[in-house]
TIPA-212077 format. One record per residue (C-alpha): x, y, z; residue number from 1; residue in one letter. Coordinates in nm, 2 decimals. Layout:
+--------+--------+--------+-----+---+
!      u !      v !      w !   k ! r !
+--------+--------+--------+-----+---+
!      X !      Y !      Z ! NUM ! A !
...
+--------+--------+--------+-----+---+
# end
This chain:
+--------+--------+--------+-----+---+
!      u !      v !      w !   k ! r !
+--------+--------+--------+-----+---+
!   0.00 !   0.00 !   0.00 !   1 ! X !
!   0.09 !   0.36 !   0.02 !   2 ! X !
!   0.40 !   0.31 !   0.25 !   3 ! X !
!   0.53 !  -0.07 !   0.18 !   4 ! X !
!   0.72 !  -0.06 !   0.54 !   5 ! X !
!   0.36 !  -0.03 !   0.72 !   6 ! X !
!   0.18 !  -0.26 !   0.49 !   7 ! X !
!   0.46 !  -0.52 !   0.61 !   8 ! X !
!   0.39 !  -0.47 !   0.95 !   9 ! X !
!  -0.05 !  -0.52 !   0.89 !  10 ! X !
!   0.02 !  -0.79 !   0.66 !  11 ! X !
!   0.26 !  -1.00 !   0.93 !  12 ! X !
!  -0.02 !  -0.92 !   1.16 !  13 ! X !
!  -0.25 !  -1.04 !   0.95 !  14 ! X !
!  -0.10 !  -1.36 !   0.80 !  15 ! X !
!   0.14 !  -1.46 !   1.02 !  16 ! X !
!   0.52 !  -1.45 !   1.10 !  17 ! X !
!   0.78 !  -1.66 !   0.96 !  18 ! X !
!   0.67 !  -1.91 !   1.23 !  19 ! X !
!   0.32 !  -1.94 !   1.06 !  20 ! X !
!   0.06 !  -1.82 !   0.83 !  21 ! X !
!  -0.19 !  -1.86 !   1.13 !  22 ! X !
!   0.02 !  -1.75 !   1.45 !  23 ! X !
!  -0.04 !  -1.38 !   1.53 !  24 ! X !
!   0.27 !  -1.30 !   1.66 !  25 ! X !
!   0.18 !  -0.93 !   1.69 !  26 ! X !
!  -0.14 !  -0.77 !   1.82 !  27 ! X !
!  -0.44 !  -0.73 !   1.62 !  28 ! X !
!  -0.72 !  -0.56 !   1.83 !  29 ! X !
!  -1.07 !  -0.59 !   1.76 !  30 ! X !
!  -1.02 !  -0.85 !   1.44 !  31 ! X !
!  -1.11 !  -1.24 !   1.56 !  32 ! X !
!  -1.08 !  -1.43 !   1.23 !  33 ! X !
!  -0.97 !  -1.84 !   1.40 !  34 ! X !
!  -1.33 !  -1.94 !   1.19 !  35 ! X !
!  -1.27 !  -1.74 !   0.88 !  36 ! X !
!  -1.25 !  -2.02 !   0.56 !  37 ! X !
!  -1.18 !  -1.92 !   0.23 !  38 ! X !
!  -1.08 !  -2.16 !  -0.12 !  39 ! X !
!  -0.75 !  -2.20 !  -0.16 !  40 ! X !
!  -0.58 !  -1.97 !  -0.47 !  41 ! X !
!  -0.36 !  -2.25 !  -0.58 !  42 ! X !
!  -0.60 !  -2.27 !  -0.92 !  43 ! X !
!  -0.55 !  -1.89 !  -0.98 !  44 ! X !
!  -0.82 !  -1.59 !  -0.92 !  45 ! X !
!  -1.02 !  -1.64 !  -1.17 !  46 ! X !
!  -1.16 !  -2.01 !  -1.05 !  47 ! X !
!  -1.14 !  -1.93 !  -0.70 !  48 ! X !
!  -1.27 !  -1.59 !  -0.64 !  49 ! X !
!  -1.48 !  -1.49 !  -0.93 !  50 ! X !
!  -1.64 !  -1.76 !  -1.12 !  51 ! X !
!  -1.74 !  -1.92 !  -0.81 !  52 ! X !
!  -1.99 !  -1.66 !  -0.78 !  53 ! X !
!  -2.15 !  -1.70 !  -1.11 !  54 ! X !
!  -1.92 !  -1.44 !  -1.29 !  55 ! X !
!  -1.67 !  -1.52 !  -1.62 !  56 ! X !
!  -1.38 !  -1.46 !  -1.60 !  57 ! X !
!  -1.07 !  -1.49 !  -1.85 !  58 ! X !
!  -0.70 !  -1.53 !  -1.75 !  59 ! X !
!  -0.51 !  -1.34 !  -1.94 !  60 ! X !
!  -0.13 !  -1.27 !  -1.96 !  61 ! X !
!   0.10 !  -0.97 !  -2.09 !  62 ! X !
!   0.48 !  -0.93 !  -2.15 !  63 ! X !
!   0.64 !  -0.63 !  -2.01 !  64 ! X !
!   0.92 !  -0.46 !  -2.24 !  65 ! X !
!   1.20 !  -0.63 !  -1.97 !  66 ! X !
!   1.05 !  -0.98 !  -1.99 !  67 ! X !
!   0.86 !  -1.01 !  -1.68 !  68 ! X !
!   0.53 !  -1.19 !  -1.78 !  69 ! X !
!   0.21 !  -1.06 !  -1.62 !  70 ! X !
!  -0.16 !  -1.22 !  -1.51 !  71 ! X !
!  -0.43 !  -1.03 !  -1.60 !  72 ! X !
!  -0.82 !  -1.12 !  -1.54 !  73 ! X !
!  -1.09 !  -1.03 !  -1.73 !  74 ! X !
!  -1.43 !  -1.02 !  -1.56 !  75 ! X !
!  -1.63 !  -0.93 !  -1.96 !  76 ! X !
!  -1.98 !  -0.94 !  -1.78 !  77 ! X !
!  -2.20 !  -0.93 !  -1.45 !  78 ! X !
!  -2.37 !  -1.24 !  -1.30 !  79 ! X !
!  -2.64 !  -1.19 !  -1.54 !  80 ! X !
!  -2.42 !  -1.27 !  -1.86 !  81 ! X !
!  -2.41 !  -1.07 !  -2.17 !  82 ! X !
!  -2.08 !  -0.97 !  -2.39 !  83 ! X !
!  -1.79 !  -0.72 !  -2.35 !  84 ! X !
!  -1.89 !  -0.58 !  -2.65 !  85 ! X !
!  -1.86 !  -0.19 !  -2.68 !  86 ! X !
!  -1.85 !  -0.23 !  -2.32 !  87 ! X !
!  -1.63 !   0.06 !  -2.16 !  88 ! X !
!  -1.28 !  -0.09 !  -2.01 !  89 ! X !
!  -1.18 !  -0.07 !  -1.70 !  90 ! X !
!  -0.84 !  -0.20 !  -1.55 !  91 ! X !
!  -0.81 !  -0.24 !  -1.16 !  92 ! X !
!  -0.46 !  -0.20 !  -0.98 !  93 ! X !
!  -0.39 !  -0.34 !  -0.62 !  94 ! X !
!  -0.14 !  -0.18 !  -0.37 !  95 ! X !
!   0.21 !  -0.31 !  -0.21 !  96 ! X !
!   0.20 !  -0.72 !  -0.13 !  97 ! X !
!  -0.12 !  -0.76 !  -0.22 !  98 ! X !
!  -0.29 !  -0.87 !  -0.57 !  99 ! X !
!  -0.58 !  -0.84 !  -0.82 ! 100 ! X !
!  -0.73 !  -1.06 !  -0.55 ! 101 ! X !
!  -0.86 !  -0.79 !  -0.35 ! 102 ! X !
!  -1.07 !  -0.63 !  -0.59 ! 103 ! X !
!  -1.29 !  -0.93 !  -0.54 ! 104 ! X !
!  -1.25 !  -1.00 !  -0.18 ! 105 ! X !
!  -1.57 !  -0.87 !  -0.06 ! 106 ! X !
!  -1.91 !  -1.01 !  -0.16 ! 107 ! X !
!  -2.05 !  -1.01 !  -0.47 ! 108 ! X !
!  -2.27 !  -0.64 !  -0.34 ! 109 ! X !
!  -1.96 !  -0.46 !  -0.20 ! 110 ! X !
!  -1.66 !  -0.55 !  -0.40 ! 111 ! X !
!  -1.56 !  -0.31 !  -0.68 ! 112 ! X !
!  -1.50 !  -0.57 !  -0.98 ! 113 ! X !
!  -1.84 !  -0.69 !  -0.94 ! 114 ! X !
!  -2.02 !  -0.39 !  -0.88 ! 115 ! X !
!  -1.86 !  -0.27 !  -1.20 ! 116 ! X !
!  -1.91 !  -0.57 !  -1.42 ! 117 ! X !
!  -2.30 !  -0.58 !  -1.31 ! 118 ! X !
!  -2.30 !  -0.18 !  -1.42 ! 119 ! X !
!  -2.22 !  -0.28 !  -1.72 ! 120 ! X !
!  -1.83 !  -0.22 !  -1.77 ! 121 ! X !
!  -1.57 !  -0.47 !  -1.89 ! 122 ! X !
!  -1.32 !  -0.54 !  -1.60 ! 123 ! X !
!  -0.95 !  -0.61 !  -1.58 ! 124 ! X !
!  -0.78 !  -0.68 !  -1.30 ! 125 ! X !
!  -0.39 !  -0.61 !  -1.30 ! 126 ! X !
!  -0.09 !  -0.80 !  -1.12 ! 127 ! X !
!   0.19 !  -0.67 !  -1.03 ! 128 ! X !
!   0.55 !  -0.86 !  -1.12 ! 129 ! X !
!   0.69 !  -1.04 !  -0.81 ! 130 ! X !
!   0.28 !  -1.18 !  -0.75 ! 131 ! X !
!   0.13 !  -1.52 !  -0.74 ! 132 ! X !
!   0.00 !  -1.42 !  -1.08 ! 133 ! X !
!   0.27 !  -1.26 !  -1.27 ! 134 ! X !
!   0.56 !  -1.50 !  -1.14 ! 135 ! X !
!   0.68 !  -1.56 !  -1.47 ! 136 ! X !
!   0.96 !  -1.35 !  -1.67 ! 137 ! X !
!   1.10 !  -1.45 !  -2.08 ! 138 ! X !
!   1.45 !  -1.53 !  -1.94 ! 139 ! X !
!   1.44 !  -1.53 !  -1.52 ! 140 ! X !
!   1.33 !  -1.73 !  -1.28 ! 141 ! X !
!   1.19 !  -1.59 !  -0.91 ! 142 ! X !
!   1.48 !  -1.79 !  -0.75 ! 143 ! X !
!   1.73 !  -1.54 !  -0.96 ! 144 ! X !
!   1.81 !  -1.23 !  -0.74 ! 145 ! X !
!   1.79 !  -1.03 !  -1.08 ! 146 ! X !
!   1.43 !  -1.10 !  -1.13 ! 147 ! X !
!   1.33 !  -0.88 !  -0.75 ! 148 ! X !
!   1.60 !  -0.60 !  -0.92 ! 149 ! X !
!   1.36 !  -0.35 !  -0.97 ! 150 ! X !
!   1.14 !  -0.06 !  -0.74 ! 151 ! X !
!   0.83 !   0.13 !  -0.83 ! 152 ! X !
!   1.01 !   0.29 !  -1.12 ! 153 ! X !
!   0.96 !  -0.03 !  -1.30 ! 154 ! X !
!   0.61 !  -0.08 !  -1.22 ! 155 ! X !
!   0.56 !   0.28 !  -1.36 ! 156 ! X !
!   0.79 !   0.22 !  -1.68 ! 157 ! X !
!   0.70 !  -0.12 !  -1.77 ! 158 ! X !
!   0.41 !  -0.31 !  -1.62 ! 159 ! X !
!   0.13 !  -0.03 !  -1.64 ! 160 ! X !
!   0.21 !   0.09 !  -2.03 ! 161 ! X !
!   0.26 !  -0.29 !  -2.08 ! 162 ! X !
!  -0.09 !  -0.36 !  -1.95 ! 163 ! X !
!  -0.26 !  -0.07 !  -2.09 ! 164 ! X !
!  -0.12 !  -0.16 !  -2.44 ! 165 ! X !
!  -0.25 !  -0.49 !  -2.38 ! 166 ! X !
!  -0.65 !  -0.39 !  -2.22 ! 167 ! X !
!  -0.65 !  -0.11 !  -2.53 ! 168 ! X !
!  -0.55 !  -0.39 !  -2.80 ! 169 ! X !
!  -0.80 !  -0.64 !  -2.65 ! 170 ! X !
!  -1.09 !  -0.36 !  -2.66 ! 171 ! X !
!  -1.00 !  -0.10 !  -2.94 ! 172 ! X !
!  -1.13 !   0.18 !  -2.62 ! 173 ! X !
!  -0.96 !   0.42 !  -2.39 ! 174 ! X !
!  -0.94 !   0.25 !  -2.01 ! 175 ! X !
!  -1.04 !   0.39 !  -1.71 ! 176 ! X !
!  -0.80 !   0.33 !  -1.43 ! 177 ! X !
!  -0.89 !   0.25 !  -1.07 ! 178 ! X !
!  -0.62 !   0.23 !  -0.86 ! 179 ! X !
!  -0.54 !   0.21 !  -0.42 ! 180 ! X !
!  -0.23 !   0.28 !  -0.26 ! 181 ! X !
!   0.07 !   0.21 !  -0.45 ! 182 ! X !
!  -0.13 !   0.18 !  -0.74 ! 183 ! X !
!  -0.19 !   0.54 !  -0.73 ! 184 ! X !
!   0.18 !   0.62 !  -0.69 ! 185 ! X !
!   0.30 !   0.46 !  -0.99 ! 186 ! X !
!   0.00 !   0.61 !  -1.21 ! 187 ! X !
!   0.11 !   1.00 !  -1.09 ! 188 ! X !
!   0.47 !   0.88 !  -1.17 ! 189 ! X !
!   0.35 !   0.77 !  -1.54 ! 190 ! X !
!   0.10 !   1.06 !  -1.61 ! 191 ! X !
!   0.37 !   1.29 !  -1.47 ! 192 ! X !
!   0.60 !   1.17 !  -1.78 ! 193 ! X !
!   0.26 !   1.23 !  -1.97 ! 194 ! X !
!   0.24 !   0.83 !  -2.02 ! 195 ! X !
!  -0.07 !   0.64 !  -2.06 ! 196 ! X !
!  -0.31 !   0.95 !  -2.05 ! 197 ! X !
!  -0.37 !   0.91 !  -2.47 ! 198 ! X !
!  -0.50 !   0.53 !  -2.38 ! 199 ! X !
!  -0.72 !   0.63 !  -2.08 ! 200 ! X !
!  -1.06 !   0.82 !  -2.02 ! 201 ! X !
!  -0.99 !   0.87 !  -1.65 ! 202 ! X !
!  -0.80 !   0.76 !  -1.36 ! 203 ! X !
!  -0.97 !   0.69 !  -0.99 ! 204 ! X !
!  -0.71 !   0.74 !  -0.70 ! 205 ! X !
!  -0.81 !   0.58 !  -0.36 ! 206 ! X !
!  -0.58 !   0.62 !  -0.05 ! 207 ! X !
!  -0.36 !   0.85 !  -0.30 ! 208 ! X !
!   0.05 !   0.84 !  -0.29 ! 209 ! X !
!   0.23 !   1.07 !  -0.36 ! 210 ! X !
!   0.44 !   1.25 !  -0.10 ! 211 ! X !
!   0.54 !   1.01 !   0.17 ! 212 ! X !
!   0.76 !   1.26 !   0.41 ! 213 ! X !
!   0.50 !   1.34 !   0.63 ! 214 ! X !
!   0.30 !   1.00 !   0.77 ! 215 ! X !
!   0.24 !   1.01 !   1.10 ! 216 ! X !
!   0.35 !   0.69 !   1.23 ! 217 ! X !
!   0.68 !   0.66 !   1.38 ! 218 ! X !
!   0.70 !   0.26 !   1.30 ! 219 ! X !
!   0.72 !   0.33 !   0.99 ! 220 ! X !
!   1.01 !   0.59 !   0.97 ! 221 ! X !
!   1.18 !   0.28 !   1.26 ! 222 ! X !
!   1.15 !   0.06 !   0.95 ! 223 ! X !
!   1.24 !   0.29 !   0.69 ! 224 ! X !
!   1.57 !   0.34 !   0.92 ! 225 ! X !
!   1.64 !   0.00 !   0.95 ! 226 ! X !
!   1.64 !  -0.04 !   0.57 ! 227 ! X !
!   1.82 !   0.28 !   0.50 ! 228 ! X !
!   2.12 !   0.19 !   0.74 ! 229 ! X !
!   2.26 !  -0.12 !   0.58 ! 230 ! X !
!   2.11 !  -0.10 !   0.21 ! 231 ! X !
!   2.39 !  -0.37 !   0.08 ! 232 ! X !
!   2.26 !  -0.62 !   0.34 ! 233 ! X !
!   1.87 !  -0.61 !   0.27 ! 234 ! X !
!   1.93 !  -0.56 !  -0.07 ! 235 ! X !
!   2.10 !  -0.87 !  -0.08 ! 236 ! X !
!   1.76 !  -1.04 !   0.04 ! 237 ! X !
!   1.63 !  -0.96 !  -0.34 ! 238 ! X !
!   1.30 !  -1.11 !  -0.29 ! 239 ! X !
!   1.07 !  -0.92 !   0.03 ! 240 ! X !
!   0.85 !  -1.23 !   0.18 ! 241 ! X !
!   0.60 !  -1.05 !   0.39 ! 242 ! X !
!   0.53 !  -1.38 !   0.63 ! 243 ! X !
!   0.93 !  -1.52 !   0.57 ! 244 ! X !
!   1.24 !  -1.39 !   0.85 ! 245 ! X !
!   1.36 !  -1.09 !   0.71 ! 246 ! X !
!   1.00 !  -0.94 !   0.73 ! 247 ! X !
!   0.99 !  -1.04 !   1.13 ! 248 ! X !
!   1.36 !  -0.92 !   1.14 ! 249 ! X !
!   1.25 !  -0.56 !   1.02 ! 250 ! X !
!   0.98 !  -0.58 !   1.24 ! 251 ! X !
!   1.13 !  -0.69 !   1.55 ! 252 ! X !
!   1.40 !  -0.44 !   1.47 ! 253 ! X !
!   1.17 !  -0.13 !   1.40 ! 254 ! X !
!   0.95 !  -0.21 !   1.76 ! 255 ! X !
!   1.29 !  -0.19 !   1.94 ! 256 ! X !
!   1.29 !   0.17 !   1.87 ! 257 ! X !
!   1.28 !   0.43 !   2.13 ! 258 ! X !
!   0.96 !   0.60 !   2.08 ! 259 ! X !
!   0.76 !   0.35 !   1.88 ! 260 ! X !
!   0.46 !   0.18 !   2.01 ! 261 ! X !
!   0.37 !  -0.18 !   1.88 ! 262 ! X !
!   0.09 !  -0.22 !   2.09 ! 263 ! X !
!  -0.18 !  -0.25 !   1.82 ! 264 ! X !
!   0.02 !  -0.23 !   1.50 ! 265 ! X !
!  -0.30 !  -0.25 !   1.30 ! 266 ! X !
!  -0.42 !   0.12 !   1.39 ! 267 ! X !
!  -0.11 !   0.24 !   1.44 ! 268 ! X !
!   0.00 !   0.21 !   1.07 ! 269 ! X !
!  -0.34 !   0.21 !   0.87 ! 270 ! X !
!  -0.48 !   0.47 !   1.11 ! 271 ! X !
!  -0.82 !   0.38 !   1.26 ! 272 ! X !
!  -1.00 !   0.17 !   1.01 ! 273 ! X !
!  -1.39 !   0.27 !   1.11 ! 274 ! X !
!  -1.55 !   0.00 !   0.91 ! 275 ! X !
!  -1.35 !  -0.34 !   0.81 ! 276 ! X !
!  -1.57 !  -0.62 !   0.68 ! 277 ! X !
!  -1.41 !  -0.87 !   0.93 ! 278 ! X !
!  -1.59 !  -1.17 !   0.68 ! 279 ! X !
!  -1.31 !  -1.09 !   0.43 ! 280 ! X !
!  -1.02 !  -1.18 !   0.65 ! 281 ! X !
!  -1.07 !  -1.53 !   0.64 ! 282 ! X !
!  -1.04 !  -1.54 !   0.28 ! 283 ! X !
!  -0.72 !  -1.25 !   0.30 ! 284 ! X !
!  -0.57 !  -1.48 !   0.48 ! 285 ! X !
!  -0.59 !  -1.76 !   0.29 ! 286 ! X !
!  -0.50 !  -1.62 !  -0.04 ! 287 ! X !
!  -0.20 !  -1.47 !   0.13 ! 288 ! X !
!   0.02 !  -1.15 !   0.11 ! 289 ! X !
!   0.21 !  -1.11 !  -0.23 ! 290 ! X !
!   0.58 !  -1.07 !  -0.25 ! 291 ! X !
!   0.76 !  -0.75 !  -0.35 ! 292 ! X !
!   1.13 !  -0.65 !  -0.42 ! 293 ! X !
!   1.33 !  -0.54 !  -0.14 ! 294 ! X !
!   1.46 !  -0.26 !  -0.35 ! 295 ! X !
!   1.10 !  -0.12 !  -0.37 ! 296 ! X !
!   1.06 !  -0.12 !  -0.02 ! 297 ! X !
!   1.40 !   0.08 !   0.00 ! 298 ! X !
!   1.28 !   0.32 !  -0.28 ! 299 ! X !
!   0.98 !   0.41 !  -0.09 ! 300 ! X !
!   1.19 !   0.43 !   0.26 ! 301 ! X !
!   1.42 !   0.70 !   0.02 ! 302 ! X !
!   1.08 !   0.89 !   0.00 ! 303 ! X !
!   0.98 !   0.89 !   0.34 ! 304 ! X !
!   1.32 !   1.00 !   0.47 ! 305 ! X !
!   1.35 !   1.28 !   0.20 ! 306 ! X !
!   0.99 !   1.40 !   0.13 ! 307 ! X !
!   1.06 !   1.39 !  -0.23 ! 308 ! X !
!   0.95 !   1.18 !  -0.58 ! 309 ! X !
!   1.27 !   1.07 !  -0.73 ! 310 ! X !
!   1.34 !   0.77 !  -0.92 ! 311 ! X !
!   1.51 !   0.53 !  -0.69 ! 312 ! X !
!   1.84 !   0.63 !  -0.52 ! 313 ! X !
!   2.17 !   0.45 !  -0.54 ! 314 ! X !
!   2.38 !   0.70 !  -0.29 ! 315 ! X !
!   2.65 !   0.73 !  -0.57 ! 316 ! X !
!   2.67 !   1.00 !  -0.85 ! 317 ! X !
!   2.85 !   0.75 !  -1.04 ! 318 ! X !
!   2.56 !   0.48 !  -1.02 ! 319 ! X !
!   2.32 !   0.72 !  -1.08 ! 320 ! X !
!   2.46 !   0.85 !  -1.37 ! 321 ! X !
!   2.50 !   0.47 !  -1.53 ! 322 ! X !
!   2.11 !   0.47 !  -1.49 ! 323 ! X !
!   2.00 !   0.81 !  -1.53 ! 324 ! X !
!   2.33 !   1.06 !  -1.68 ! 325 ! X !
!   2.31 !   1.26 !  -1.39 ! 326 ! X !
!   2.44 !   1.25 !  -1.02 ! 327 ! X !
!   2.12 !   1.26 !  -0.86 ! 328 ! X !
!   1.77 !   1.03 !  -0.95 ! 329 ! X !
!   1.54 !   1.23 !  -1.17 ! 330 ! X !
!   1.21 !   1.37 !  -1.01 ! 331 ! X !
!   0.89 !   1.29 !  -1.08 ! 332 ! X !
!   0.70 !   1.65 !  -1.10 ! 333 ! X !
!   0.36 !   1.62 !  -1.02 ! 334 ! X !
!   0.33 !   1.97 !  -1.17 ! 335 ! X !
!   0.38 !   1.80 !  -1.49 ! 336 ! X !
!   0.06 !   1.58 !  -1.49 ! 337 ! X !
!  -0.14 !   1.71 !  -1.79 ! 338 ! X !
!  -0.41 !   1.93 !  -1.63 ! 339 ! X !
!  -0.71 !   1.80 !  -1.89 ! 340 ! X !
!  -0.68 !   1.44 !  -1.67 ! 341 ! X !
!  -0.99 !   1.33 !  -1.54 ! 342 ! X !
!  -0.87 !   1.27 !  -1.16 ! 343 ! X !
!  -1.11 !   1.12 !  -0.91 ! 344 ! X !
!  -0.96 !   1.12 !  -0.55 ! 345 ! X !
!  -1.06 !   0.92 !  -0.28 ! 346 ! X !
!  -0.92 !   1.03 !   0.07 ! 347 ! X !
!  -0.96 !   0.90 !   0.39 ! 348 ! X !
!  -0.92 !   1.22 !   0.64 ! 349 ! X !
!  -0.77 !   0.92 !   0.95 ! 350 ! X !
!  -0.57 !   0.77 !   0.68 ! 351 ! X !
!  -0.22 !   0.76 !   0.81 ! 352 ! X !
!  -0.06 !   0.61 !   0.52 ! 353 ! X !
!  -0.19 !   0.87 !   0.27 ! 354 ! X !
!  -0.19 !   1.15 !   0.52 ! 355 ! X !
!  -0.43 !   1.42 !   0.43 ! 356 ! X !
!  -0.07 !   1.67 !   0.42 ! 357 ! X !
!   0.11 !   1.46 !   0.20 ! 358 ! X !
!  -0.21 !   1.51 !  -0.01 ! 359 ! X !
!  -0.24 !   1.84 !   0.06 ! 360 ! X !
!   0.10 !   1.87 !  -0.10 ! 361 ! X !
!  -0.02 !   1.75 !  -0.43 ! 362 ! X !
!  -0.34 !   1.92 !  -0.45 ! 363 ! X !
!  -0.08 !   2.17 !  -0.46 ! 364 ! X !
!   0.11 !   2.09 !  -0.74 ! 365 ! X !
!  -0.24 !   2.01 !  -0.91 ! 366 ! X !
!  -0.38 !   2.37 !  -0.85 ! 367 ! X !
!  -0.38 !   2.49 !  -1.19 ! 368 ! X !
!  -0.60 !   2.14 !  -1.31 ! 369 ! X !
!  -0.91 !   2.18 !  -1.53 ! 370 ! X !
!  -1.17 !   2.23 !  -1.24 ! 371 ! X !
!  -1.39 !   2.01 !  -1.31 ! 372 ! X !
!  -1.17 !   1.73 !  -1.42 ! 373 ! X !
!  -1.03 !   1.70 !  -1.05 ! 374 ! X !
!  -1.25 !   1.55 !  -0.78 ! 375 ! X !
!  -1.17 !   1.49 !  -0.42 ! 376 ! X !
!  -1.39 !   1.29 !  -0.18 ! 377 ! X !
!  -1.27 !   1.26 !   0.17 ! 378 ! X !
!  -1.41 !   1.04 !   0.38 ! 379 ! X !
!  -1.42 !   1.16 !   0.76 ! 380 ! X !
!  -1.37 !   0.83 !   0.92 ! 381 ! X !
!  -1.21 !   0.65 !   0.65 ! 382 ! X !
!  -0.79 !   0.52 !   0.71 ! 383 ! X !
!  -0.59 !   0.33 !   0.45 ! 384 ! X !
!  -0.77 !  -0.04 !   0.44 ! 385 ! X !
!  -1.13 !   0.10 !   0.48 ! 386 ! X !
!  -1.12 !   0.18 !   0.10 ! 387 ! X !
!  -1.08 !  -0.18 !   0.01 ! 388 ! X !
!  -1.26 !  -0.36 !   0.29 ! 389 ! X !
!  -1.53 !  -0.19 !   0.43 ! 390 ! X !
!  -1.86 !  -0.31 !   0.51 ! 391 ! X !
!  -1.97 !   0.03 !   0.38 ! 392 ! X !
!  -1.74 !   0.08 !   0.08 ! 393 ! X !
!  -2.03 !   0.07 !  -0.22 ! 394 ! X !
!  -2.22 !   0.38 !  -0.05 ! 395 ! X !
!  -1.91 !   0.58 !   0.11 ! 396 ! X !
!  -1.68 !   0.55 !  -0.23 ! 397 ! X !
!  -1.77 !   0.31 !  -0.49 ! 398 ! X !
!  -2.09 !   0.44 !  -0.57 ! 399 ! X !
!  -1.92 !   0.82 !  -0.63 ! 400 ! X !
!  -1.68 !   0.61 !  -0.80 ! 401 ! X !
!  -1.84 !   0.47 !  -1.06 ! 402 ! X !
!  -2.11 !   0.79 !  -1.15 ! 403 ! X !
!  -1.77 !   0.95 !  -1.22 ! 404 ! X !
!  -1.61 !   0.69 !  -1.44 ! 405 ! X !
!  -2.00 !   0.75 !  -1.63 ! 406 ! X !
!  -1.94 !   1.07 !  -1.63 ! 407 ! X !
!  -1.61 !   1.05 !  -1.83 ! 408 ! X !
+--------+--------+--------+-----+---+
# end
């Protein structure tokens, strides 16, 4: 999500330490899910999350310019049945460690991929490299450390044009882009560069990233510490396994901080969550947290300590100019996001991983935007997981949602 060090933290309390997927190992107020069951996602998302409920669904896959090979679902119709046919696209992006999966996690009333496909769109749901679904690369295998060399900059670069190419091919239409957490960081990052806007009819931001210098919870500055201080060793764990041992190492390491409270983990990193549909859990849990590189997580940590949107950061002018011809890592300028882009923003005023000041900050660099191509809906009691699983999601956000993807 928004700030991958804090997702860690949730998703280890959520799924488990290194010592198992079921142990809660850290606190988890308020969230009893021993009873939850959910099908296993060994057969992929398609058979075990969406057709199960009476909904087609196509697996897909696209080839990134690098060679990493992505899964992509395709939800053409509602429950009802009928054909994608002039049907208006829309591709779904997950956040950090997580998947396509939880655009489906809810029931068939509340989750966003089916209240879209019964409204009559054609859905895709994206995959980040590094997940269950988009393991695969031309020439690499996940056991290589040169498949986890990459950060956000790569999901920017490569898998988003890669899968809008792919969605625009398939359907001959300009997308619409729906997009939580890190998903929104890598869309600002493209549309900064003035990337994928000619494919895409508007983009919906919920939990927006873009700034990260100014969240609120001192775990995740511990964590982002821990990373900074000895780079060469985590980046020599390539892969980051949310339930393996360098995930409970960072934690472990990042609660030993003077100053930081891991007394309830789950609030203290997601902000209060009002309204979590605790019947998801169960099947969270046993569809499991995604992997990510370890070189993302630093990237983002780069962020938090600096307050800034570069490319990632290799500390040495003479690295950086290999990659980029300059000493320092190019900025992405928010400032330069075309100002005709449909933008719907979804906010969440207790969120603590898209903290309303970090999003004050660029609502400031979008201040000269076509007025009524910007929207911004906060929700009061809304924090970072309520946009994705609460009980109230449809009324609070997806219903807005979706009147604005009609409108554009």
């Amino acid at each position: 999500m928004g700030n991958a060090i804090t997702l860690i933290v949730l998703l280890i309390i959520l799924c488990g330490s290194a010592y198992g997927r079921r142990s809660m190992p850290y606190p988890m107020k308020g969230l009893d899910v021993a009873t939850a069951v959910a099908p296993s996602a060994s057969d992929g998302i398609c058979k075990t999350l969406v057709e199960i409920h009476g909904y087609p669904c196509e697996e897909h896959t696209v080839t990134t310019e690098d060679g990493f090979i992505l899964g992509l679902q395709r939800i053409p119709a509602g429950a009802s049945g009928g054909t994608p046919a002039n049907k208006t696209p829309v591709l779904l992006q997950h956040g950090i460690l997580m998947d396509g999966a939880v655009w489906v996690m809810l029931p068939t009333d509340k989750a966003l991929a089916f209240l879209l496909a019964d409204d009559g769109f054609d859905v895709w749901v994206a995959n980040t490299r590094g997940t269950e679904s988009s393991s695969l690369h031309s020439s690499l295998s996940p056991d290589d450390p040169a498949f986890w060399n990459w950060s956000w900059d790569e999901l920017a670069g490569f898998d988003l044009p890669a899968t809008f190419q792919y969605v625009h091919n398939q359907t001959g239409q300009q997308l619409h882009y729906v997009a939580h957490s890190l998903g929104t960081l890598t869309a600002l990052g493209a549309f900064s560069k003035n990337q994928l806007v000619d494919k895409m009819r508007s983009a919906a931001l919920l939990g927006p990233v873009a700034y990260l210098g100014q969240i609120p919870s001192p775990f995740a500055k511990a964590a982002g510490d821990v990373l900074l201080a000895n780079t060469s060793f985590w980046l020599g764990v390539a892969e980051f396994d949310p339930i393996g041992a360098a995930a409970k190492t960072l934690v472990d390491d990042a609660c030993k901080t003077p100053g930081v409270d891991c007394s309830d983990l789950l609030t203290a990193y997601t902000g209060p969550n009002c309204c979590l549909d605790r019947s998801v859990l169960g099947v969270f849990l046993d569809h499991g947290p995604q992997s990510t590189s370890t070189k993302n997580l630093i990237h983002q940590s780069q962020m938090i300590k600096a307050g800034t949107i570069t490319m990632y950061d290799y500390n040495n002018g003479d690295e950086n100019r290999k990659h980029y011809g300059q000493a320092t890592p190019p900025v992405y300028n928010m400032t330069d996001i075309p100002n005709d882009v449909a933008l719907f923003l979804g906010c969440g005023a207790k969120d603590y991983l898209s903290d309303t000041k970090d999003v004050q900050l660029l609502l400031d660099n979008l201040k000269d935007h076509v007025k009524d191509k910007l929207v911004v809906q906060t929700i009061e009691n809304y924090a970072h997981l309520d946009f994705i699983f609460a009980e109230n999601v449809k009324e609070a956000i997806y219903d807005p949602l979706i009147a604005f993807l009609k409108l554009h």
